[in-house]
TORLUM-638500 format. One line per 2 residues: number of its first residue (from 1); for each residue z, x, y of C-alpha. Coordinates in nm, 2 decimals, always signed. Each point is the difference from the previous one (the first is absolute). Layout:
// residues N
NUM = Z/X/Y ~ ...
// end
This chain:
// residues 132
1 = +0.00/+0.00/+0.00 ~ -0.05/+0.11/+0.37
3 = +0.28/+0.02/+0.18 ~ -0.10/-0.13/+0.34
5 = +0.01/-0.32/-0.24 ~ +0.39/-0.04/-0.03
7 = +0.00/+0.07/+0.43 ~ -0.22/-0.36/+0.03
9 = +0.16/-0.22/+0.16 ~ -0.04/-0.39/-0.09
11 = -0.24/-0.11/+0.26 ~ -0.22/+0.31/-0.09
13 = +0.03/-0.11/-0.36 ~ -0.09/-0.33/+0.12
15 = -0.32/+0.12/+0.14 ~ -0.11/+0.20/-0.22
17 = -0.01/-0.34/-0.24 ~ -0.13/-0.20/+0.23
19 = -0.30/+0.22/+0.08 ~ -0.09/+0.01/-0.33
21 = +0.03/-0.39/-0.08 ~ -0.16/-0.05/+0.28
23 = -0.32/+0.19/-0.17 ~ +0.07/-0.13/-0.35
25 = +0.21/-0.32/-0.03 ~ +0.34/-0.06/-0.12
27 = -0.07/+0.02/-0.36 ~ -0.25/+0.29/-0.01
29 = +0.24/+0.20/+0.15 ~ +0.27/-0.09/-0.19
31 = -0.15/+0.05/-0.32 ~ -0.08/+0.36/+0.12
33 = +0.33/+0.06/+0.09 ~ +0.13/-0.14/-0.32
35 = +0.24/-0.26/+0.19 ~ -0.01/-0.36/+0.02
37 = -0.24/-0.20/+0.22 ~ +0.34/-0.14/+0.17
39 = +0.15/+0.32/+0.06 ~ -0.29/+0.10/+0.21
41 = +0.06/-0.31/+0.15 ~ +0.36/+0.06/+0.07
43 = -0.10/+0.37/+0.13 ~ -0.25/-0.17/+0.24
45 = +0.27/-0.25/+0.14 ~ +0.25/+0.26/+0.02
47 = +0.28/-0.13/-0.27 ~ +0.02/+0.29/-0.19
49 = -0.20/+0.33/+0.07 ~ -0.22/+0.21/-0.23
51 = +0.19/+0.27/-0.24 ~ -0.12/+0.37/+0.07
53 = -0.18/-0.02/-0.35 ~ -0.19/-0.34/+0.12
55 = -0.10/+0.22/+0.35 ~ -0.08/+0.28/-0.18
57 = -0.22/-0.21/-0.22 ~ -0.14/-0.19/+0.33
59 = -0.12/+0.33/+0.13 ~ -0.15/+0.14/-0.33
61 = -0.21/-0.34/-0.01 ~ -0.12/+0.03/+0.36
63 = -0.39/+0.04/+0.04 ~ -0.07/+0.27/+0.25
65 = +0.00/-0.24/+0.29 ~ +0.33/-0.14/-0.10
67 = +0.18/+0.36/-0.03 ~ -0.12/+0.10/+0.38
69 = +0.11/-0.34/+0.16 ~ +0.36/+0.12/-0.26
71 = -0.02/+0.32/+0.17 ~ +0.06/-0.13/+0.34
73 = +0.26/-0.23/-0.08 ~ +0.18/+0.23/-0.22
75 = -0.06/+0.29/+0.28 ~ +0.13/-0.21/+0.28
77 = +0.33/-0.12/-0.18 ~ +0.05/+0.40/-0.08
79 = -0.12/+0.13/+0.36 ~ +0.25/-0.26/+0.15
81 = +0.28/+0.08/-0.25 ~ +0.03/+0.37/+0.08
83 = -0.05/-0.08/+0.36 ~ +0.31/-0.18/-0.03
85 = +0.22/+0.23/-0.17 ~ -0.14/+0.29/+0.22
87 = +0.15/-0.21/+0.28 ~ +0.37/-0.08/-0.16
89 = +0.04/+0.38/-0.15 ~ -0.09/+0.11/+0.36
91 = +0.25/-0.27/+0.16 ~ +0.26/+0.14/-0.29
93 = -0.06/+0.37/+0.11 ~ -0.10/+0.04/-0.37
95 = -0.35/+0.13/-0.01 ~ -0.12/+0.18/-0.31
97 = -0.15/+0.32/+0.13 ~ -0.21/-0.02/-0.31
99 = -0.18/-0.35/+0.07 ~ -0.27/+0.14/+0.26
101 = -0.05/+0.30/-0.27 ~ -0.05/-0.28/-0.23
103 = -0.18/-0.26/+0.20 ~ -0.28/+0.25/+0.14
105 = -0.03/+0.10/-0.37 ~ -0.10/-0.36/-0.07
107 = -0.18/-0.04/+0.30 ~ -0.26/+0.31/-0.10
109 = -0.05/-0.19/-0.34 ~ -0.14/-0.31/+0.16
111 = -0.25/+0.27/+0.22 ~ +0.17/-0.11/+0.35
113 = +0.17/+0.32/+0.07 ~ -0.28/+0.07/+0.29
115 = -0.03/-0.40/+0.15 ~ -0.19/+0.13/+0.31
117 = -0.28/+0.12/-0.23 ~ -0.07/-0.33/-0.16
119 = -0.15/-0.31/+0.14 ~ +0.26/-0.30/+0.01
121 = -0.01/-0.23/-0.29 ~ -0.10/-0.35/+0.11
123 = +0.29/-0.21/-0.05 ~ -0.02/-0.32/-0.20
125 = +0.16/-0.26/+0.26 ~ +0.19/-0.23/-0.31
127 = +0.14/+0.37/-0.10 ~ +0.35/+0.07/+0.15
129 = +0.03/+0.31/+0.21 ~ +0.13/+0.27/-0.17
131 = +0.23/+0.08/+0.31 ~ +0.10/-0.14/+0.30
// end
């Protein structure tokens, strides 16, 4: 399993399934996921939310189109997490001198360690910012 997975939050998880019923129906998607037609249903309305397996299975399933529109929900939730704990451990005094060692480290795996150098990516307006 990844482990950004387990960092989801529950209207991520939401989504996620509901991008992908969206494109298949209720009971494709279930079936693919190996749950019940009503617990997508339950996932789409919010009663219950989407195990890491069941999310992990969501975005194995995804067709290529599906995984980027994933990607920028998943991304933004992440972006905006860190965002926020860079902002309490810096209220707390607490700063890990290791997190920007690590962050630019993650940042030159994703190829944006030079942003002046690349054109801006055209933003899809029904994607959430990754920052504020």
């Amino acid at each position: 399993m990844h482990s950004y997975v387990h960092l989801l939050g529950k209207e991520t998880r939401r989504r996620i399934i509901e991008l992908l019923a969206s494109e298949r129906g209720v009971r494709r998607l279930a079936e693919e996921l190996g749950v019940t037609p009503a617990a997508i249903s339950k996932y789409l309305r919010g009663e219950t939310h989407p195990s890491d397996k069941v999310v992990e299975r969501a975005i194995e399933v995804a067709s290529a189109e599906e995984a980027l529109e994933i990607s920028k929900i998943v991304s933004s939730e992440l972006v905006e997490g860190i965002d926020d704990f860079i902002g309490w451990s810096m209220e707390k005094g607490v700063v890990d001198p290791r997190l920007s060692v690590r962050l630019s480290e993650v940042i030159a795996k994703v190829g944006l360690a030079s942003l002046s150098s690349r054109r801006p990516v055209e933003q899809d307006s029904s994607a959430a910012p990754l920052h504020d």
